[in-house]
N, C-alpha and C positions, 0 to 999 in steps of 0.2 A: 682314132685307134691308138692305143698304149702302145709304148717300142714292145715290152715285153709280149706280145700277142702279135707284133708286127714282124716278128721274127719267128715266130713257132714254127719246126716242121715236122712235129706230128702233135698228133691232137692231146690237151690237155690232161694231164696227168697219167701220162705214157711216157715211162723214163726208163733208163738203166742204169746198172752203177757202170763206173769206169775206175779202174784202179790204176794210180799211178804211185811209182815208187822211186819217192825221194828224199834227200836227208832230210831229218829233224828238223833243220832253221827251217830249210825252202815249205817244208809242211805249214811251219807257225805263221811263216813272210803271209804265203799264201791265203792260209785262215784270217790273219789281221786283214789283209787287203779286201776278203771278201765282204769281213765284219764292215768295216768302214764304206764300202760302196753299196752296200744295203741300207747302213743309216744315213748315210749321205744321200741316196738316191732314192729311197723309201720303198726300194725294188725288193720281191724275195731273193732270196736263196738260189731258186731251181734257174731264173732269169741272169741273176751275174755269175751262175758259173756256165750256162750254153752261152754268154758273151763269151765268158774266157775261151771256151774250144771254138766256137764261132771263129775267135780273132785268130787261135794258131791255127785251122785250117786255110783260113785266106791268107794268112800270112806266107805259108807253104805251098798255097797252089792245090791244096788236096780239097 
């Protein structure tokens, strides 16, 4: 089983948006970082960013 399927919790192509609001760099930081661990990891889009909220929930306790 793929990480990205090994982590879904709910079913495939059932998303929301989330809107977050922050300055200009942190936006850009943000989009390079995704850019890069997409073609690094050959993962989509929808999978490293539920990593990203994945990690600040656990990080948080939430």
């Amino acid at each position: 089983m793929n990480r990205e399927r090994e982590h879904r919790t709910e079913p495939a192509g059932e998303v929301v948006d989330l809107v977050l609001k922050v300055p200009p760099d942190m936006y850009r930081a943000f989009q390079r970082c995704v850019w890069i661990l997409i073609n690094d990891s050959g993962r989509d889009q929808l999978s490293v960013m539920e990593e990203v909220i994945r990690d600040f929930l656990v990080k948080h306790g939430c």
